[in-house]
N, C-alpha and C positions, 0 to 999 in steps of 0.2 A: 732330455736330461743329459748332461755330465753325466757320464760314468767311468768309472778307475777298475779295471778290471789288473787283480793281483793272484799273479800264476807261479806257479815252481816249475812249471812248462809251458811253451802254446802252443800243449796238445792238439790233437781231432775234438774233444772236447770245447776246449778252449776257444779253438779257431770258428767252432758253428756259434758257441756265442757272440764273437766279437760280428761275425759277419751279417748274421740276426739282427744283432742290435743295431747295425749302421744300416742295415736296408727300412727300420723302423726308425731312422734319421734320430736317434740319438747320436750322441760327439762321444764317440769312445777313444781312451786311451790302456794301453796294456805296461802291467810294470812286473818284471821279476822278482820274487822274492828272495832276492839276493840277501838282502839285508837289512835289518830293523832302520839303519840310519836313510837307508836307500828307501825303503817303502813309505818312511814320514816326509822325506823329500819330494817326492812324485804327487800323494795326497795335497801337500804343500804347494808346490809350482800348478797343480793340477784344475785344481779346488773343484774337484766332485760334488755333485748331488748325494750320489751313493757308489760304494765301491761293491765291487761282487769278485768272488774268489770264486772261480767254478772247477780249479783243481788246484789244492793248497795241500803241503805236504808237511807244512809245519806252522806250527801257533802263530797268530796275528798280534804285533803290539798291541798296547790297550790304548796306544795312543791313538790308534786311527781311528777305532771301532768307538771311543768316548766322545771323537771329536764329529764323524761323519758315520750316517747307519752305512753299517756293515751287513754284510749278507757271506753265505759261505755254503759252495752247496756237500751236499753227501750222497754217496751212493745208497742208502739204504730207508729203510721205513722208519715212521715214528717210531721211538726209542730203541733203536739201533747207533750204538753208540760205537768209534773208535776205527783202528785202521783194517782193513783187509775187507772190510763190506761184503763185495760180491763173493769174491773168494769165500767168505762161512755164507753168504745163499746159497753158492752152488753145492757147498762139501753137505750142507746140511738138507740138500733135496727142498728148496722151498719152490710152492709152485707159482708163487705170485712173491712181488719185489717191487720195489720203489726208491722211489729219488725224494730227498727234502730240500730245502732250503732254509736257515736258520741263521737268524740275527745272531750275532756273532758276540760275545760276552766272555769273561774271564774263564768260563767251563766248556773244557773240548768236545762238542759239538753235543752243549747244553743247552743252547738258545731257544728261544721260542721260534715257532716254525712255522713260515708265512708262506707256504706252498708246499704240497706234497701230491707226489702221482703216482700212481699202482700201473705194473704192466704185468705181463703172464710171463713164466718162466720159461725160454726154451731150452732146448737140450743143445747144446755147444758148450763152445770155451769162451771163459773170462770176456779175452779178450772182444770177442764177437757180438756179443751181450752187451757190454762200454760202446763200442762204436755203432750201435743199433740201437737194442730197445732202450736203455741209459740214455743215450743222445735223444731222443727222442722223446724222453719224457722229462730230459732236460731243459726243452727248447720249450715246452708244454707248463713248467714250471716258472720258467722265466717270465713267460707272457704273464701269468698270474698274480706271480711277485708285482710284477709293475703294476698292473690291475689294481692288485689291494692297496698301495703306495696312493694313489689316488683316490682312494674310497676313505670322507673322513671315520665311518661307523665303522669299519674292519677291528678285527681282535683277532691275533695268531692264535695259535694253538700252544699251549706249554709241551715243550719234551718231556719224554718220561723220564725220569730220574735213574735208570736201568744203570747196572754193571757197566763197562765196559769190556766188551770181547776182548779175549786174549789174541794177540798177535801170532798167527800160523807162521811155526819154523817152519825148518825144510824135514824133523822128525816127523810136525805132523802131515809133510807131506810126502814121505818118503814110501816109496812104491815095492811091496814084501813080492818078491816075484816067484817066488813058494808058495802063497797064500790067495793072492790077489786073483780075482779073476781078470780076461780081459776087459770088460765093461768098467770093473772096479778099476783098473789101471788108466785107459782112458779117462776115467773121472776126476781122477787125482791129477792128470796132467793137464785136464780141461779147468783144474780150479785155478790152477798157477801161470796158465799161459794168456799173455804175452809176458809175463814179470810175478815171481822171479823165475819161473823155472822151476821144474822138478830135480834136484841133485840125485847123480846117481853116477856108476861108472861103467864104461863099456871094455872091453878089453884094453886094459890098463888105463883109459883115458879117464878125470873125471871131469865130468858135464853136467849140465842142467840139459834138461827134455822137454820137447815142443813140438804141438805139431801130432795130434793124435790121430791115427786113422784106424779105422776096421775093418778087417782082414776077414773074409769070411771064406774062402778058400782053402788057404794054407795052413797048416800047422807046424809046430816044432817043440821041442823041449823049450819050461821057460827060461826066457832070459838068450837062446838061442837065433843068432842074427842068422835066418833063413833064406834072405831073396834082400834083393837092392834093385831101386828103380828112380830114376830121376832124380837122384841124392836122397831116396828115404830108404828107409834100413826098415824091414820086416822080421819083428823080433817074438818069437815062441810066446806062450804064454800057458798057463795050468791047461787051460780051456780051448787053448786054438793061436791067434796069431794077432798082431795088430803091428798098422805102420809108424815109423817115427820120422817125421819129415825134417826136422833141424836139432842141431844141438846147439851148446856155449860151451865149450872148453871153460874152463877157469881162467881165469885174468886172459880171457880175449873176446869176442863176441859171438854173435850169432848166424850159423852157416846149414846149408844143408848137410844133412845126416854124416853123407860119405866124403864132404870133405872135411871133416873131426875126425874118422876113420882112417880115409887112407888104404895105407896100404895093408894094413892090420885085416882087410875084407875085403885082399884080390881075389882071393878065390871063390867068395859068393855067389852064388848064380844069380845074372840079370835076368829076371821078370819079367819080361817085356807088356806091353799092353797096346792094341793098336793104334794109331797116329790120333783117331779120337774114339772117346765110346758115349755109349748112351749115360745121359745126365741121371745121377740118383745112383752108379752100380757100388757096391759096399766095398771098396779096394781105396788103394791111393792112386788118385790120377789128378791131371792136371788142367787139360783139355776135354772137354764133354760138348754135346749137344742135344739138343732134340728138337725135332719138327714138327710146327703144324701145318696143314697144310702145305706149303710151297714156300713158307719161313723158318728160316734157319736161325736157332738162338744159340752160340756160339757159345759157351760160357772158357775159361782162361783164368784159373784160380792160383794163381803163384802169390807164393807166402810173403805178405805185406806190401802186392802187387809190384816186387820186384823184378825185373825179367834180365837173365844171364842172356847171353850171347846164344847157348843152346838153346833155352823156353824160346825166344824171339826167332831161332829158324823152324822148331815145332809148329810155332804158330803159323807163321807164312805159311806153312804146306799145308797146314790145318787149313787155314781160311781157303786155299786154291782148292783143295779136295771138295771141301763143303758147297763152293760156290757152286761147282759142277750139277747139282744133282737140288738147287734153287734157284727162288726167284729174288732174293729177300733175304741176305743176311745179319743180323742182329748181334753186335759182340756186346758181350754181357758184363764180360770181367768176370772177375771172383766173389767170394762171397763175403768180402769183407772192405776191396778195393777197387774199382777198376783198374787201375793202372797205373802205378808210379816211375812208369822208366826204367830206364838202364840198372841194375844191379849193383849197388855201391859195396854190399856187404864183400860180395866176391872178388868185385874187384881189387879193394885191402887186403885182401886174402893172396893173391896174385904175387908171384914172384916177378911177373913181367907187367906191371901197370898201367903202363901206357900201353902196350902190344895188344892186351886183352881191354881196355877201357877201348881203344881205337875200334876192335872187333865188335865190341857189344855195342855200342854207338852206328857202325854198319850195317850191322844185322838188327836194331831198331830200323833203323831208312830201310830196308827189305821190305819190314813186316807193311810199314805205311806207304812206300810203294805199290804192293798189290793190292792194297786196299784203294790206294787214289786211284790206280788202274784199271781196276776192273769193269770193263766197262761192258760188260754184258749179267751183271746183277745189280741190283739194288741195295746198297749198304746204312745200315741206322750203326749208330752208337748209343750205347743205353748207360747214360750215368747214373745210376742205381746206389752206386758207391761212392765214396769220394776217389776224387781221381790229382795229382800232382808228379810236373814235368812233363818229360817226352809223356807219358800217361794222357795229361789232356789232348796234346797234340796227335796221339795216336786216335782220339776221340774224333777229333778235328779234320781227320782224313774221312772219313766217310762222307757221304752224301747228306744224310740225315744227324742231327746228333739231339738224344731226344734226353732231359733230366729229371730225377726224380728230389722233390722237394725236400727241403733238408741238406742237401748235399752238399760238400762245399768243394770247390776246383782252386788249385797251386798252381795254375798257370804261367810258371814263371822258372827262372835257372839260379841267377846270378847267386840264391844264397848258397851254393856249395861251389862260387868260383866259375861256371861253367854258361857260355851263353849259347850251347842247344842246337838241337840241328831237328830231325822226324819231320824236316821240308815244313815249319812251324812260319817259316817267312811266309811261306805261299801260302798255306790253308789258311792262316791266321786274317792275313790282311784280305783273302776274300769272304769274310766276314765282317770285318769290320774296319774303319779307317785306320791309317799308320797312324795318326797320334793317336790313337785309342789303342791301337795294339802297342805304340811303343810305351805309352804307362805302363799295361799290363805288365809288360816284362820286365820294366822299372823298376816298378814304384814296389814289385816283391812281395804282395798282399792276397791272403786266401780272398774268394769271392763265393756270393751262393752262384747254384744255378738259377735263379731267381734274378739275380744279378746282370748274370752273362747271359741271361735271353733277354734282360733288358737292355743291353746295350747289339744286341743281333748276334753275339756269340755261339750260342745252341738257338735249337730252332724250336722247343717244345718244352714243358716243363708239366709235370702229372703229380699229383697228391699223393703220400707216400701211400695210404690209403686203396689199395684194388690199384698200383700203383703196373702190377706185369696187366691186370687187363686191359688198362689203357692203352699199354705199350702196344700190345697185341692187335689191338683194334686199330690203331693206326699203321702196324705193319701190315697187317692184310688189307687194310684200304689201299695201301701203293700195288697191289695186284689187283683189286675188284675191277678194273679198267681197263680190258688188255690193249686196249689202242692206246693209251695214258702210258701205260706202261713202254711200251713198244715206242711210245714216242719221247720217253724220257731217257730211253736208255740210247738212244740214236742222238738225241743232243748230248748225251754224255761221252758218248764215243767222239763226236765231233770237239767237246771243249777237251777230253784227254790229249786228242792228237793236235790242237792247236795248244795246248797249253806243256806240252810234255817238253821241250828244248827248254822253256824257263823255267820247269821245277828242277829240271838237272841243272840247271846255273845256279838258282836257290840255295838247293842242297851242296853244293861244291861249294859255293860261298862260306854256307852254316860250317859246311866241315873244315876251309881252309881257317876259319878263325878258331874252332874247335881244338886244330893238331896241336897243337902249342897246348892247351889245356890239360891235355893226356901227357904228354912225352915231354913236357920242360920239367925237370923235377922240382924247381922251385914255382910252379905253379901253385897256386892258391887253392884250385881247387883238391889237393892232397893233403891238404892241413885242414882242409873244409870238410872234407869226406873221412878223413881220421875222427876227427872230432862227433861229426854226426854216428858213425861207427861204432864206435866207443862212448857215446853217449857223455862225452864229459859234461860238467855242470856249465851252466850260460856265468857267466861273472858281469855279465854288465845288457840291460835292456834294450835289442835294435831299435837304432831312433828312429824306423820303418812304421815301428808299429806305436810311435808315440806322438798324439794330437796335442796340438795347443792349446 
């Protein structure tokens, strides 16, 4: 089929359906909902089967939806009507939640409902929930939708006619720090995060709050910022303590904790924690692990898989510590990303831009350095997450790179200006030929893992489904052999040393095209990274992601 996919973003959402649906060899096209004259244009030039809106932020003409079925998904269950969906599941403790899809009609999100999925409720933030269980019973939805489309005896289901929920301010989500306990405080900012935020003010600053952690150690009076650690601020509460790992100033964006702070919390005592700790301990940390056996599963949880110049030297040492004391190391990522590259947030924040983009960019090649290098362990990459940028490529340095289905990889630079260095020439093209690797970097398009192990890009791909036992099972089968083993790390040692003078030619190349990127101020890529920053509105549909 033709399909018109009509977004007000090309969210993580967004992008698992387009990528879905083109490995199910439908012809998709993507159009922003810029604009009523723009969306009848694209329908028009387009000419659809069916169009599907799987994040829509505002009413659909009646033109489209009269001329071509329409479809429009929602986050929530039959007769849940209107905006903030997940947001009143979570404020409201439900323990079960779902996703519909609904024929698209004059009444906001009236239609009759031609798919709906039920998942279990877990205990996290918003955002985690969206890019998880939501995505996934998004993708569960979709298939059915098509299903019934082809079934002539099918009959939807009618919406219920219910209210529509009121719209959650920021009163009702505003955090009594007299009252609240900490669980209750984390709650409220686990309903709001990623968007908009909890409003609130910290020593004269006002902010929205993000970023909840639990503090089971510390206390303080509430509202009393106690300890600071790797930019999150540990704040009192009636009850005990909890961490805040990023704020948003007012009219600017999103940063960790203590660079909103400043200097207003020189004198707070760092916290320290050691280089890594056991996975599961109730504090905020960044880096965790644990071991089975003589396998190390790494995990590297930076918020929206961003990584500063500092997370990326943490991690180097992190990884050489770990490797010491295995056979088998496993980087996990975090629990929402694996890995999106370099730190854009911080770097807009930067007084010296180029100085510290240059930096963060260098200490990414560290981190994938000693991963290519390592040549007395065994390294997987576990794409569990979605993964974009230097992120996949950091993927791409290990040995193994194993996906979990659903996923989808941004393997690519150019749309924020930037064409990329994490030695991405070398790992990339010993996976797959140059023209296949120079599309990828082209052509600017999410892809599944599903995708990119069909074309020899990852090596594995696992059901999201008992999705860590697989993993597992395959890490410990690269030890069940110690002469296999033994013998694989001897060839490994051998191709590092014959290959080591052209990854440093590689990487000097990536970076001589790179300097200019950083340090020319009329680079593109600062008008790219402003805008991604700051989240301005798209004004016109990339013709990247528009088929004929």
């Amino acid at each position: 089929m033709r399909i018109l996919l009509i977004v007000s973003a090309f969210n993580s959402l967004s992008q698992r359906v387009f990528c879905e649906l083109r490995d199910m060899q439908h012809v998709v096209s993507v159009q922003y909902s810029t604009s009523d004259k723009e969306m009848i244009a694209e329908a028009q030039r387009f000419k659809p089967d069916i169009i599907f809106c799987p994040y829509l932020k505002k009413y659909i003409p009646k033109e489209l939806f009269l001329n071509t079925p329409t479809f429009i998904f929602h986050p929530g269950v039959r007769g849940d009507r209107g905006h903030n969906a997940l947001d009143h599941a979570i404020r409201d403790d439900k323990k079960e939640w779902g996703v519909v899809i609904l024929r698209a009609n004059e009444e906001f999100d009236g239609g009759d409902i031609y798919a709906h999925v039920s998942f279990k409720m877990r205990d996290t933030y918003k955002a985690s929930l969206y890019r998880n269980e939501v995505a996934n019973a998004t993708s569960k939805a979709l298939k059915i939708l098509l299903e019934s489309l082809n079934e002539s005896e099918f009959e939807p289901i009618s919406q219920l006619k219910t209210k529509m929920h009121a719209y959650l301010t920021q009163e009702d989500r505003a955090i009594d720090w007299q009252r609240d306990t900490t669980k209750e405080i984390i709650k409220k900012i686990h309903v709001s995060d990623s968007f908009p935020g909890v409003k609130d003010e910290f020593l004269g600053v006002e902010c929205y709050l993000f970023g909840a952690w639990e503090e089971e150690s510390l206390e303080g009076d509430p509202k009393e910022i106690i300890a600071k650690r790797d930019g999150a601020v540990c704040v009192g509460t009636i009850d005990g303590a909890l961490w805040i790992s990023h704020m948003l100033e007012v009219g600017r964006f999103k940063l960790p904790s203590t660079y909103i702070l400043k200097e207003k919390i020189k004198g707070v005592k760092e916290v320290r924690t050691p280089l890594v700790v056991e996975y599961g301990e109730k504090t905020f940390h960044e880096i965790s692990y644990k071991s089975i056996s003589d396998v190390c599963y790494m995990y590297f949880n930076f918020h929206n898989g961003a990584m500063s110049s500092e997370q990326c030297i943490r991690l180097k040492y992190a990884f050489e510590y770990l490797k010491e004391s295995h056979k088998v190391v496993v980087l996990m990522g975090g629990a929402d990303f694996f890995s999106n590259g370099i730190h854009l947030n911080i770097l807009e924040d930067s007084q010296k831009q180029g100085e510290d983009g240059w930096s963060n960019i260098n200490a990414m090649n560290d981190v994938v350095k000693s991963i290519l290098c390592a040549d007395d362990v065994i390294t997987v990459a576990s794409l569990g997450k979605n993964a974009g940028a230097g992120g996949v490529f950091l993927a791409l340095a290990c040995d193994y790179v194993v996906g979990r289905e659903g996923v989808v990889l941004n393997p690519h630079y150019k749309t924020l200006g930037l064409s990329g260095s994490e030695y991405h020439t070398y790992t990339l093209e010993k996976r797959v030929v140059k023209e296949t690797a120079d599309k990828i970097l082209n052509e600017c398009l999410p892809i599944s893992v599903k995708r990119a192990f069909e074309i020899g890009m990852i090596d594995k791909v696992y059901e999201d489904k008992n999705y860590f036992e697989a993993l597992d099972e395959f890490a410990q089968s690269l030890i069940h052999d110690e002469d296999k083993y033994n013998d694989f790390l001897y060839e490994k040692e051998e191709r590092v040393l014959n290959d080591s003078d052209m990854m440093e030619q590689k990487k000097e190349q990536e970076l001589k095209v790179m300097y200019a990127e950083f340090w020319d101020k009329e680079s593109l890529f600062h008008k790219l990274r402003y805008e991604f920053v700051y989240k301005t509105c798209q004004i016109k549909t990339p013709q990247r992601l528009k088929e004929v």
